[in-house]
C-alpha positions in Angstrom: 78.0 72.4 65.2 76.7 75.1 63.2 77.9 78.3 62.9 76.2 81.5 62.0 77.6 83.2 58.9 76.9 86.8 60.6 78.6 86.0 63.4 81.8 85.0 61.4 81.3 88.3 59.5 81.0 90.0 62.8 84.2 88.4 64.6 85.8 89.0 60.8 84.9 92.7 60.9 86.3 93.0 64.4 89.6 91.2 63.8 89.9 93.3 61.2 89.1 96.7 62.6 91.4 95.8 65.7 94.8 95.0 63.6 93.9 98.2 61.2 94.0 100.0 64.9 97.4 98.2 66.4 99.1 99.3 62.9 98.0 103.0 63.1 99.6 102.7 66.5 102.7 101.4 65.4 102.6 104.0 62.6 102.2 106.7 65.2 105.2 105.2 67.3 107.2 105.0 64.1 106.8 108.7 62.7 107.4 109.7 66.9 110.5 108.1 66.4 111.5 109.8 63.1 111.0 113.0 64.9 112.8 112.2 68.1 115.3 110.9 65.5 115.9 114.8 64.1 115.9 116.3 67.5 118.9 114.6 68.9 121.2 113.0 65.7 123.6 113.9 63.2 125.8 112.6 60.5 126.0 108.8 58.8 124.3 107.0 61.6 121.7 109.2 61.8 120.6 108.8 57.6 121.2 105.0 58.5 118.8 105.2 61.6 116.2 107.8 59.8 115.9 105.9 56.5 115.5 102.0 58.9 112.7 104.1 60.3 111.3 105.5 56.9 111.4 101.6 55.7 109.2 100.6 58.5 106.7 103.4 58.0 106.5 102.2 54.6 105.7 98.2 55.7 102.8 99.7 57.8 101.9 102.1 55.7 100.8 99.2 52.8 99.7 96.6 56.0 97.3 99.9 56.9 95.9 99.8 53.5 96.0 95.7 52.4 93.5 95.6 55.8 91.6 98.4 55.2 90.8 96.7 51.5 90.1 93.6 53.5 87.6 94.9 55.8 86.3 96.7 52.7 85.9 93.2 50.4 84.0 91.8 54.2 81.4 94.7 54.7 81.1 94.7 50.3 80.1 90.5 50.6 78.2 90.6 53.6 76.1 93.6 52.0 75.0 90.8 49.7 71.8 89.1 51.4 70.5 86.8 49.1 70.2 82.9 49.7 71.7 80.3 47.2 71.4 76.8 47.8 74.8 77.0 45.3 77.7 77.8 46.8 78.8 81.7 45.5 81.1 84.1 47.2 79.8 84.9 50.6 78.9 81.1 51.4 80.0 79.6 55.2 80.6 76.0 53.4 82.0 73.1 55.5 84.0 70.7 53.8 85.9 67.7 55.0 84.7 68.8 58.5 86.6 72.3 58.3 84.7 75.7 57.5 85.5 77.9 55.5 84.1 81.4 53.9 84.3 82.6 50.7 84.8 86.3 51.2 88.6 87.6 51.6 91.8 86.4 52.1 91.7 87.1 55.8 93.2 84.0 56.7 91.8 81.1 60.1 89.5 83.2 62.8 87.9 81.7 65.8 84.4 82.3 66.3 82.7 80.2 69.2 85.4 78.3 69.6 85.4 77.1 65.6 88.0 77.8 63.4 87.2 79.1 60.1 88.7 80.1 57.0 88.0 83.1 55.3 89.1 82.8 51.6 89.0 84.6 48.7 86.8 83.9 46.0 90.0 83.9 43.3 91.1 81.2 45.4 91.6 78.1 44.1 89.7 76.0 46.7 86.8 78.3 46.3 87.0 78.7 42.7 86.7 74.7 42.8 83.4 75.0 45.0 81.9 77.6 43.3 77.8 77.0 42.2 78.0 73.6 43.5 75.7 72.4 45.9 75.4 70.6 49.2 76.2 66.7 48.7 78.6 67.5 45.5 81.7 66.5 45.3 85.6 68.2 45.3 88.6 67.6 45.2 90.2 68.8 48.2 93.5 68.1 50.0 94.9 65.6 47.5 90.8 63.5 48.0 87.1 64.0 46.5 85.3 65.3 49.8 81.2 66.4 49.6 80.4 69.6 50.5 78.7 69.3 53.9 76.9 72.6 54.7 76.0 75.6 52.8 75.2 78.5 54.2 
């Protein structure tokens, strides 16, 4: 099976967009709590509380912004049009039966079905595929495996 490398971006883009949302809720639910937090608290277990809370705001604060850099480095590659017969950040490559993109480190989506990877181009496995060509060979989970499909 085949998959289309703009629907991958697509289901990438949307993944994305969706867990930048759930953490701005959760950021909203956090800073509600900081206020509810000064209406109704005083004294030691109150700083404890407040600053658990602050923490937390923190964490989502810098997940808020490591996925809005993501979805950033997925709309910056897909801008990128051009066809290479090499493989070259933005290539949907299969190797050793798996697929993977070479975009950002987004991590294993689903897209009809198929589970692809979507890796960054500092990554070690793409830096090992980059401007090869279909047929060529890799090492690739502890084996030499041919790069079956470039797209």
């Amino acid at each position: 099976m085949n998959l289309n490398k703009e629907e991958v971006f697509k289901q990438a883009v949307s993944i994305l967009k969706t867990r930048i949302q759930e953490l701005k809720e959760e950021r909203k639910a956090i800073s509600d709590g900081i206020l509810e937090d000064d209406k109704s608290s005083a004294g030691d277990k109150f700083e404890t509380g407040r600053e658990m809370l602050t923490q937390d705001l923190r964490q989502v604060e810098s997940q808020i912004t490591s996925n809005s850099n993501l979805l950033d480095e997925i709309y910056r590659v897909q801008s990128v049009k051009s066809q290479s017969s090499n493989v070259r950040e933005g290539s949907l490559i299969r190797l050793a039966g798996e697929y993977f993109l070479i975009a950002a480190a987004v991590g294993k989506i689903t897209v009809n079905e198929q589970g692809v990877y979507l890796i960054s181009a500092a990554s070690p496995l793409a830096q090992s595929v980059m401007g090869k060509g279909s047929g060529d060979k890799v090492l690739f989970k502890g084996k030499e495996n041919s790069i079956e499909l470039i797209a």
